[in-house]
C-alpha positions as CSV (number, residue, x, y, z in Angstrom):
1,X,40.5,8.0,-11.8
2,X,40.4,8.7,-8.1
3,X,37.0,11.0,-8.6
4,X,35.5,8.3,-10.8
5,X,36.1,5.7,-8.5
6,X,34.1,7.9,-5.6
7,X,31.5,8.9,-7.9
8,X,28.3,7.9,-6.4
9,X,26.1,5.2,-8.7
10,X,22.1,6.8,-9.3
11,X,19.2,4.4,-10.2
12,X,18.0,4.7,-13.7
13,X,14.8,6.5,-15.2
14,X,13.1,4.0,-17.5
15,X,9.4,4.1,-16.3
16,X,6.5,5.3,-17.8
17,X,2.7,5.9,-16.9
18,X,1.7,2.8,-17.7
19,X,4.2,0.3,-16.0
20,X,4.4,3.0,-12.7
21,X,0.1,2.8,-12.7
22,X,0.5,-1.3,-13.1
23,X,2.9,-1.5,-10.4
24,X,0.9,0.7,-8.1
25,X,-1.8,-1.7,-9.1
26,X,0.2,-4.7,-8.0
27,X,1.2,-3.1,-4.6
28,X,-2.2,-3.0,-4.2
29,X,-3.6,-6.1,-5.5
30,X,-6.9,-6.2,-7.1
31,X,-7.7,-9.2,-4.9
32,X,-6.7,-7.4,-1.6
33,X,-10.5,-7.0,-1.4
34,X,-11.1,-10.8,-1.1
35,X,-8.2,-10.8,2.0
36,X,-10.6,-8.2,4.3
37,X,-14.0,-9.0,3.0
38,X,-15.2,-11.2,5.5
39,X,-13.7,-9.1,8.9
40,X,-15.0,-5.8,7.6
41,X,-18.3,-7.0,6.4
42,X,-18.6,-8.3,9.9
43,X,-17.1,-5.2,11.6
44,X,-19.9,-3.3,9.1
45,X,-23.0,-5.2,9.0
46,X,-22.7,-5.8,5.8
47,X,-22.2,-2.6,4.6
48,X,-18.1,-3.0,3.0
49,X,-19.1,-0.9,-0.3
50,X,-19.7,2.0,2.0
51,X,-16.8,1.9,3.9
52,X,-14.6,1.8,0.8
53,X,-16.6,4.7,-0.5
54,X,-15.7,6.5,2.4
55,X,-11.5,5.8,2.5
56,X,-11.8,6.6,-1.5
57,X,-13.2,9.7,-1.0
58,X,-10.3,10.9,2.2
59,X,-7.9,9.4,-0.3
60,X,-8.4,11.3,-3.2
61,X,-8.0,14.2,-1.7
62,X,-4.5,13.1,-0.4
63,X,-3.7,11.2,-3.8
64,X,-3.9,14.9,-5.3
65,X,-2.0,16.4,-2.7
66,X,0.5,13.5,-3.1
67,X,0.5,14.6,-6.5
68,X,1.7,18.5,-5.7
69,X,4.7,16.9,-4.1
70,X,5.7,14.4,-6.2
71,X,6.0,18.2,-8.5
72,X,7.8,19.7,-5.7
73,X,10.4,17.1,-5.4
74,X,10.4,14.2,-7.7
75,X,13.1,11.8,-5.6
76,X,12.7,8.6,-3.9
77,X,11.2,9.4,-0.3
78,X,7.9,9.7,-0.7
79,X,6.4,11.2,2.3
80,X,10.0,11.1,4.5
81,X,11.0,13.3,1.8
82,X,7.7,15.7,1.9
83,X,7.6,16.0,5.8
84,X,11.7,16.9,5.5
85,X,12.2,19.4,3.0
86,X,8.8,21.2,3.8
87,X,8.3,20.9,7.5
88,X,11.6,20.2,9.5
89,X,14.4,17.1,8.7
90,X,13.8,15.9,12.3
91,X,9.7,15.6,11.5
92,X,10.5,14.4,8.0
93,X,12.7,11.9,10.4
94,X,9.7,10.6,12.2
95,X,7.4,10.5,9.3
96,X,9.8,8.3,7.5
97,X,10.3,6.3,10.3
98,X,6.1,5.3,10.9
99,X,5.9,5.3,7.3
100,X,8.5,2.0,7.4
101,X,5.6,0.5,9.2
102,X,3.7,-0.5,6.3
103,X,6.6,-0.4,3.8
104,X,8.7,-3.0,5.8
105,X,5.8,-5.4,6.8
106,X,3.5,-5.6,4.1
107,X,6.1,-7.6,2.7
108,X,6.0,-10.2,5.9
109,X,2.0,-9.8,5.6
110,X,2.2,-11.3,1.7
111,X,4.7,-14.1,3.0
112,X,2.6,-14.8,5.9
113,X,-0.7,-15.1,3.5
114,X,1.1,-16.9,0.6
115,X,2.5,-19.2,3.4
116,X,-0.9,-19.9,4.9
117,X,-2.6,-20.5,1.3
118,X,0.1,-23.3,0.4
119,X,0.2,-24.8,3.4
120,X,-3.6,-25.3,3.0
121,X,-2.9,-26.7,-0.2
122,X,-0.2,-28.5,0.7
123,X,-0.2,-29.7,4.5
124,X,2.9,-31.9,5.1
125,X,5.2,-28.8,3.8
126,X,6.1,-26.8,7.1
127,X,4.9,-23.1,6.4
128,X,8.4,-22.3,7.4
129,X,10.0,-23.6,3.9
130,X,7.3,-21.7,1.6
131,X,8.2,-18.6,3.2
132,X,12.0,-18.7,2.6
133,X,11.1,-20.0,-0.9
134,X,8.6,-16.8,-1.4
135,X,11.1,-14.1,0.3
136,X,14.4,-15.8,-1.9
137,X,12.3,-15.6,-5.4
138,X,11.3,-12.1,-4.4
139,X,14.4,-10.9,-3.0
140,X,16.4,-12.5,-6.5
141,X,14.0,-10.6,-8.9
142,X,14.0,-7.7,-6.9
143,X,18.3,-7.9,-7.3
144,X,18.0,-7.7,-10.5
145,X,16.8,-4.6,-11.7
146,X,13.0,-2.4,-11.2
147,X,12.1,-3.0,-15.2
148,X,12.3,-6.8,-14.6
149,X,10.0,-6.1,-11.5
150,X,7.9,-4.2,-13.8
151,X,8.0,-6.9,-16.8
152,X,6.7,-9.6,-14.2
153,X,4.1,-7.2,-12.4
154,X,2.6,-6.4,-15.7
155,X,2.0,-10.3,-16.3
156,X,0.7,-11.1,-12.5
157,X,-1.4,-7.7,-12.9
158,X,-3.5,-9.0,-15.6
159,X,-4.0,-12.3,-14.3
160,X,-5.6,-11.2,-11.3
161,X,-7.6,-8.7,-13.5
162,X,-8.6,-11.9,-15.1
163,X,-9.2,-13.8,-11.6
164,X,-11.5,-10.7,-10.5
165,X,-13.3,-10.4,-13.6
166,X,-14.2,-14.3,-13.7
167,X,-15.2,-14.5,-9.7
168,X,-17.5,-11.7,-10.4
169,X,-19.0,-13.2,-13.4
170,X,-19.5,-16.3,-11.5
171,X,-22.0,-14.4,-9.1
172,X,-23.4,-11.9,-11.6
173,X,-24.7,-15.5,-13.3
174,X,-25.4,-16.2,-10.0
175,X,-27.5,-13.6,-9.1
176,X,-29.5,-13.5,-12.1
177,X,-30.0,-17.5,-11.2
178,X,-31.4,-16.2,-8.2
179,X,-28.6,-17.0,-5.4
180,X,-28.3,-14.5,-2.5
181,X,-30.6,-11.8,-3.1
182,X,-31.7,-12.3,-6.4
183,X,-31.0,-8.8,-8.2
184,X,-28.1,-7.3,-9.7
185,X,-29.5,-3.6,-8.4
186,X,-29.9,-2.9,-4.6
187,X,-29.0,-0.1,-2.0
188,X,-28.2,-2.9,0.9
189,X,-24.5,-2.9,0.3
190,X,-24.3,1.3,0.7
191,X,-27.4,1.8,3.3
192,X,-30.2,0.5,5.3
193,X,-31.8,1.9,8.3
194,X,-29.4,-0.1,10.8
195,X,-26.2,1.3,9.4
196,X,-24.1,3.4,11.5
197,X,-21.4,5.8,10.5
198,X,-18.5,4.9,13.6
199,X,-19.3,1.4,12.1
200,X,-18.8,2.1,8.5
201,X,-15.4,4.3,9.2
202,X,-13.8,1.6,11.7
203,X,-14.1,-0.6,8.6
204,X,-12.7,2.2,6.6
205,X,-9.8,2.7,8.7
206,X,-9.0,-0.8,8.1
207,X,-9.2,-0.9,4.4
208,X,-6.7,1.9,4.3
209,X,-4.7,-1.3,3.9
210,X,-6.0,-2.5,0.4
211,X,-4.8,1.2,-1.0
212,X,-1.0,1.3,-0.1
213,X,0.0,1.3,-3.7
214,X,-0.9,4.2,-4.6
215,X,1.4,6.0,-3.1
216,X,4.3,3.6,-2.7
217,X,5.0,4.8,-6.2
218,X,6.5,7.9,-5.0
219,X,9.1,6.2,-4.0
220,X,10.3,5.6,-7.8
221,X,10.4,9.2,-8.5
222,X,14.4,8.5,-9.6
223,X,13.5,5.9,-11.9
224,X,10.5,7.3,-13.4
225,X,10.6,9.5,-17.2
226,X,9.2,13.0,-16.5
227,X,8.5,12.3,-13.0
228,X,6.9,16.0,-12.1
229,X,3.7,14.8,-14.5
230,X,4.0,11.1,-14.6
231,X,4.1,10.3,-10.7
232,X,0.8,12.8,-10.3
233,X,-1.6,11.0,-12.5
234,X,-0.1,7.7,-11.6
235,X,-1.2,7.9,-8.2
236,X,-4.6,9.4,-8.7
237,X,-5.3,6.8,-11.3
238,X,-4.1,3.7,-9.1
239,X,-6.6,5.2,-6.6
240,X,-9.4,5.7,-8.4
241,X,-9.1,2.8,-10.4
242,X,-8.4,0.3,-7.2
243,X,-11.1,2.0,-5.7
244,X,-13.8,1.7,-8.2
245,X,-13.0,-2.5,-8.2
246,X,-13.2,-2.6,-4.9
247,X,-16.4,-1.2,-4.6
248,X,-17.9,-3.1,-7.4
249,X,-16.2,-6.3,-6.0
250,X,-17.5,-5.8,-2.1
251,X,-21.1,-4.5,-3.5
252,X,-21.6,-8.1,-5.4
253,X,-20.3,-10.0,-3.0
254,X,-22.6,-8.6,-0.4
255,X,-25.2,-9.4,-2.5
256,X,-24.5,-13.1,-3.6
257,X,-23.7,-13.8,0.5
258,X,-25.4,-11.5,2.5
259,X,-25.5,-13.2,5.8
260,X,-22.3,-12.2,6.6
261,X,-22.4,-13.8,10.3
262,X,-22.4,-17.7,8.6
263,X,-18.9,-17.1,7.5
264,X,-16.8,-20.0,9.0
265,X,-13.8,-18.2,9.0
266,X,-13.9,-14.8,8.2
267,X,-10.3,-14.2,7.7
268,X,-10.8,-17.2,4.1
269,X,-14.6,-15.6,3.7
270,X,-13.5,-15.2,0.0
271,X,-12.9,-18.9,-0.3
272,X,-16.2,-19.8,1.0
273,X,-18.2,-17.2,-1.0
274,X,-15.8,-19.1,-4.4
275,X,-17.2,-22.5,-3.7
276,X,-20.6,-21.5,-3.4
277,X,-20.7,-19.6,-6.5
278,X,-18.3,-21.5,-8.5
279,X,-17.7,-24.8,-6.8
280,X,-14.1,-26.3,-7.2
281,X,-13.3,-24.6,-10.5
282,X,-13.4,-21.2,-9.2
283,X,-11.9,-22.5,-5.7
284,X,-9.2,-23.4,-7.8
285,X,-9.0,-20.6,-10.0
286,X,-9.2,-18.3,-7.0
287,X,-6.8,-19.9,-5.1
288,X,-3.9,-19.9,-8.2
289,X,-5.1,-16.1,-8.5
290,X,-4.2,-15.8,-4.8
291,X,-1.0,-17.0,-5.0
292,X,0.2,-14.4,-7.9
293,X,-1.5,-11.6,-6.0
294,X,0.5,-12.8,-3.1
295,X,4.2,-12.7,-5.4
296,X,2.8,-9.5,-7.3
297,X,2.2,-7.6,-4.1
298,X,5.6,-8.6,-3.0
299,X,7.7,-7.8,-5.6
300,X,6.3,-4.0,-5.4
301,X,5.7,-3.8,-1.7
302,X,9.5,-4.9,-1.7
303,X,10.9,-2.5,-4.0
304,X,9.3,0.4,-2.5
305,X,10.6,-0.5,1.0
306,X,13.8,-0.2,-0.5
307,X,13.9,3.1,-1.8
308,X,12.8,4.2,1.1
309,X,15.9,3.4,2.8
310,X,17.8,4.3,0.2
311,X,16.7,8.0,0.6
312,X,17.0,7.8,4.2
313,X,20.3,6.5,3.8
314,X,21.7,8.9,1.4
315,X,20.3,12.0,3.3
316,X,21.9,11.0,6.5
317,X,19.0,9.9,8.8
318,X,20.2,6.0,8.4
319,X,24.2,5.0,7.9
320,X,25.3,5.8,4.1
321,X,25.2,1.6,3.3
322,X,21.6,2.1,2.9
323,X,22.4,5.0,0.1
324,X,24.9,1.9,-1.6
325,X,23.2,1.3,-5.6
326,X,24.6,-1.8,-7.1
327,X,26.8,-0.4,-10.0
328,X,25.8,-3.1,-12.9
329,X,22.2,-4.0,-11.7
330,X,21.2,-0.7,-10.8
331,X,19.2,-1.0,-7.3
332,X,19.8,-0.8,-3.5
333,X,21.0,-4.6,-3.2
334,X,21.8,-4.1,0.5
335,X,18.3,-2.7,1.6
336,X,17.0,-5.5,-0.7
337,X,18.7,-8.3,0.8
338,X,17.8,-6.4,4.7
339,X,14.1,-6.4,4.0
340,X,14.1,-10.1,2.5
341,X,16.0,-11.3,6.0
342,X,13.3,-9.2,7.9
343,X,10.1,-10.8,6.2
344,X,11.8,-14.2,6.8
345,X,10.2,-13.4,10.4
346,X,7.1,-14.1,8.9
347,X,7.8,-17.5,9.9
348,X,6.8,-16.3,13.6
349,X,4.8,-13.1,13.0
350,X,0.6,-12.3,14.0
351,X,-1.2,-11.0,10.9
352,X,-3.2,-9.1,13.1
353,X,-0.5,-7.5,14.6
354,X,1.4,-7.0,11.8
355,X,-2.1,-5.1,10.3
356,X,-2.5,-2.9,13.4
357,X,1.4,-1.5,12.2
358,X,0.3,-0.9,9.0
359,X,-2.6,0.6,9.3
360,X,-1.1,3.3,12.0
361,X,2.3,3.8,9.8
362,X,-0.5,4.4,6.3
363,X,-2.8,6.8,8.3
364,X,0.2,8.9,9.8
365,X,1.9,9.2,6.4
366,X,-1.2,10.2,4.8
367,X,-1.8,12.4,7.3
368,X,2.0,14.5,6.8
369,X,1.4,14.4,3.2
370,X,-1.6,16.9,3.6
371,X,0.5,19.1,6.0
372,X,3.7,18.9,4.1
373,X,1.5,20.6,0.8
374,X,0.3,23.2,3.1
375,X,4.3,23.8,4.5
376,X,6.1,24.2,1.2
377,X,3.4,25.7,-0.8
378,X,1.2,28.0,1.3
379,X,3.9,29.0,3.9
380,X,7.3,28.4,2.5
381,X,6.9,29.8,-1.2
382,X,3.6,32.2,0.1
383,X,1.7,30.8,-2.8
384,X,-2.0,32.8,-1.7
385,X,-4.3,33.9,-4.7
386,X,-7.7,32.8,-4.7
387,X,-6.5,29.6,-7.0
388,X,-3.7,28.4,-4.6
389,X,-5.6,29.0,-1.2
390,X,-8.3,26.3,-2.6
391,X,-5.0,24.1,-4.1
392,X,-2.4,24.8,-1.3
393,X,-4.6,24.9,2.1
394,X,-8.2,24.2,1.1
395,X,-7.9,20.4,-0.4
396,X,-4.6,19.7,1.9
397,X,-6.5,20.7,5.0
398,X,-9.8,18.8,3.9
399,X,-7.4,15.4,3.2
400,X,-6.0,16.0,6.7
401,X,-9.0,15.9,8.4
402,X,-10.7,13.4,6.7
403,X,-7.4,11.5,7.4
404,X,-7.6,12.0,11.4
405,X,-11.3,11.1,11.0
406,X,-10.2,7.7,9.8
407,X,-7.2,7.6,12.4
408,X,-9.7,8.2,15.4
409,X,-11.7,4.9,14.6
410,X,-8.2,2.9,14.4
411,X,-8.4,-0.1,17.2
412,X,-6.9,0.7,20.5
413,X,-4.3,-2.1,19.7
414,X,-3.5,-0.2,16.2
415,X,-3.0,2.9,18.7
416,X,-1.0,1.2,21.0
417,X,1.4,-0.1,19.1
418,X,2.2,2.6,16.4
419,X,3.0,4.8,19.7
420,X,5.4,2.7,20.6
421,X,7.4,2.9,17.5
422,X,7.3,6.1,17.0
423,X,8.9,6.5,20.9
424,X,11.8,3.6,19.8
425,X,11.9,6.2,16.7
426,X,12.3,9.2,18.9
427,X,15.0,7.7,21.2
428,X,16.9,6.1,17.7
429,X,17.0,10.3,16.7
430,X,18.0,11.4,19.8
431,X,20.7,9.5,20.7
432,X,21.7,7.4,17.3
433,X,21.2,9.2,14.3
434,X,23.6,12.0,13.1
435,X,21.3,14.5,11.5
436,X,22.9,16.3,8.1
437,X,21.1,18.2,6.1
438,X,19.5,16.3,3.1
439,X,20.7,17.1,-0.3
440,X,19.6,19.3,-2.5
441,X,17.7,18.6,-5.5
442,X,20.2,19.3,-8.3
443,X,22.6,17.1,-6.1
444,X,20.4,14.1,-6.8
């Protein structure tokens, strides 16, 4: 009784490809592209297709090589996990620890935008009581169970489908009226003679951003069916397929409002760009499709965050309460209810500073991801025919370098502030955390 009473509770397998791709999806949000449009196509001259071209291309190569350890170890982690096992517990330490960056605050960014929107909407409601409404219903479904999460994702998923599909409809009938530049077909959005390529990968670097999801599915390794060949082609299709609408969606709305300098606020560019278009219907319709994206993205971005610490916890780098699984509902309640209480400081919180954390805490995580495939493939299990030098160091290097290419065109603020961190995170190892070694895989 004694032994069944210390027996430790394990989240539940229940996912398959299609609910882990539409969650990945959700993290993501197919409207994220609206959110960034009007900064980066200022920061590019016009030229946001391009840029997302460029941070698909550096991410496929790292969505594959996600993909190889996701085979290596399927457990909640992600890229702590990778950077652990493969390279050292004390690097997989760190790597977990700037990873948290974007896990932990994209939660605060979503409360922070769905705050803004509503407040816009509905001015004599402080912002302060829509985001303790937003992180209570989030935190609540979040409680109680990941296939709820996934039941409701799949719902808000489509809708924004529906929102994107409608707002580009609205300009393709625009275009062919002859608004903006009158054509359906034009090279402006990818090149023109002006262009310049530090341009085109600052803006890159930025929309690292809008592709989070695809690998904040790693983290549900434990509650995933066949996870060694499910997690793999979930995270290359939630790349590919987010990046594809977010090319289209940036090349027609480049082309339906190409003077990107008479925005009036680029930060609600997309707003603008739906009135003129659509008028009030699709100001409306945008606006509702806003709001879901906002919950959608929360839900995920909050579920991952918390099987991050879960791993963490239970391989000794944080206390063993953040290892605790709720024995009926299934899921890390404390980490749950920790990240809800920290996204309540979106009350108070910069979007642009929370964005310059994110963007550092992505890059670095990709980055270790790369290196980890190398560590455990080509070095640890000496895996060096012809075929593995092009799988195991060939494509991990190439997503490494095309990752540091994106990392030197962050902002000196991005730079500035992800350093810090990883110093607090360096003193918190040294002198807080009790390093164990992490378990092994047939313990989990």
């Amino acid at each position: 009784m004694a032994a069944q009473s210390t027996k430790q509770t394990k989240l539940k397998r229940t996912l398959t490809l299609a609910p882990v791709v539409l969650i990945g999806l959700a993290y993501m949000d197919p409207l994220v592209v609206f959110d960034s449009y009007g900064i980066v196509a200022q920061k590019t001259q016009g030229h946001v297709a391009a840029a997302y071209i460029a941070i698909l291309i550096a991410l496929l190569f790292t969505a594959y090589n996600y993909g190889q350890m996701v085979k290596a170890y399927p457990v909640a982690g992600s890229t702590y996990t990778y950077a652990q096992k493969s390279i050292h517990p004390k690097v997989g330490f760190l790597v977990g620890w700037a990873v948290m960056l974007d896990y932990l605050f994209l939660p605060m960014v979503n409360f922070a935008i769905g705050s803004a929107y509503l407040t816009a909407v509905f001015p004599q409601i402080p912002s302060a009581v829509w985001v303790l409404s937003l992180t209570a219903l989030i935190t609540t479904i979040n409680v109680f169970g990941i296939k709820l999460t996934a039941n409701v994702n799949t719902v808000f998923v489509l809708f924004q489908t529906i929102v994107l599909t409608v707002f580009v409809a609205f300009i393709i009938y625009g275009l062919s009226h002859g608004m903006g530049e009158g054509t359906l077909l034009s090279t402006e959005p990818f090149y023109s003679p002006t262009v310049e390529l530090p341009l085109i990968l600052t803006g890159a670097s930025i929309l690292c951003f809008s592709f989070l999801g695809f690998d904040a599915v790693t983290t549900l390794s434990e509650e995933t069916l066949n996870p060694q060949k499910t997690i793999p082609r979930a995270i290359f299709l939630i790349a590919l397929i987010g990046g594809v609408m977010f090319i289209g969606t940036s090349y027609f709305l480049q082309l339906v409002f190409p003077n990107f300098m008479d925005f009036k606020n680029p930060d609600a560019a997309s707003l603008q760009i739906a009135s003129y278009v659509g008028g009030a219907f699709l100001h409306s319709f945008f606006l509702a499709g806003t709001m879901v994206a906002v919950i959608s993205s929360s839900l995920t971005s909050h579920t991952s965050a918390s099987r991050l610490l879960y791993a963490m916890g239970r391989d000794g780098s944080f206390p063993k309460i953040f290892a605790y699984v709720h024995p009926k509902y299934k899921t890390p309640v404390f980490n749950i209810l920790l990240i809800g209480a920290i996204s309540l400081t979106a009350i108070f919180g910069e979007l642009e500073v929370i964005y310059s954390f994110i963007s550092f805490g992505a890059l670095l995580g990709f980055l270790f991801v790369n290196l980890s495939v190398v560590a455990h493939y080509f070095v640890r299990q000496k895996r060096r025919n012809a075929r593995d030098v092009v799988r195991y160091l060939l494509a991990p290097l190439i997503g490494a370098a095309l990752t540091l290419w994106l990392f030197s065109s962050l902002q000196p603020s991005a730079l500035l502030l992800g350093t810090g961190w990883i110093v607090i995170g360096i003193v918190y190892s040294a002198f807080v955390a009790k390093q164990r070694p992490a378990l092994e895989f047939n313990q989990i």
